[in-house]
Steps between C-alpha positions, in 0.01 A plus 500: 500500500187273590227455177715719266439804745733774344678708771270824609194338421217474744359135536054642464389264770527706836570425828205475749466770687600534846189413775427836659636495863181480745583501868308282716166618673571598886387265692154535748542425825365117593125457629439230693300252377210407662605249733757676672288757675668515853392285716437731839268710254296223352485334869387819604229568208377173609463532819290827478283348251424180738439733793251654305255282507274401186387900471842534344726834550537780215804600335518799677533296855757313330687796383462697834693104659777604267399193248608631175280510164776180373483253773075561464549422124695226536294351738190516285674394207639181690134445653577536836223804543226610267472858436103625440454836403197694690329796477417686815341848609669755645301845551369555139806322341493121349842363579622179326717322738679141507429252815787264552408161656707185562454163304489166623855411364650882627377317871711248401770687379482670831490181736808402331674808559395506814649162551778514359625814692385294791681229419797703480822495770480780704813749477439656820678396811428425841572797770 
């Protein structure tokens, strides 16, 4: 026997134990990342903010033109508009609301858009 082990005796160094089984963590569904907000949503964003004129539209306008609360993020956060917060009357109530206008590189943005679905081959054919 190995190191003058006499048979039935227990060697005192022990094996490790065994690493507790831990199943992996399910999965959350994938966000898209900033820059892949769809594009007829963003085009659209934009194109209610330029139509706006400098006075800006609230969120609520933007909401009621089916905008969602994530393309209006996303577009603030990639300074396309700026997002002012405002406090306005209504009856006796103080509301605080956001006002949504475009920046000079969301115009841009927009003219390129606007361009490049321009520039784009028609799929339609002639009757």
């Amino acid at each position: 026997m190995p190191g003058g082990q006499v048979r039935g005796e227990r060697n005192n160094a022990q094996a490790p134990a065994p690493e507790p089984y831990c199943p992996p963590w399910p999965t959350a569904p994938r966000r898209r990342s900033k820059y892949s907000l769809d594009p007829s949503q963003r085009r659209h964003a934009l194109a209610l903010l330029a139509d706006a004129g400098p006075a800006g539209v609230t969120e609520a306008v933007m909401l009621a033109n089916d905008v969602k609360v994530e393309t209006l993020v996303a577009l603030v956060k990639q300074g396309l508009a700026t997002a002012t917060p405002q406090r306005v009357r209504a009856g006796r109530e103080t509301l605080e609301v956001a006002t949504l206008r475009i920046t000079e590189a969301g115009r841009k943005a927009l003219a390129g858009m606007k361009s490049l679905s321009s520039a784009a081959p028609s799929t339609s054919r002639p009757l």
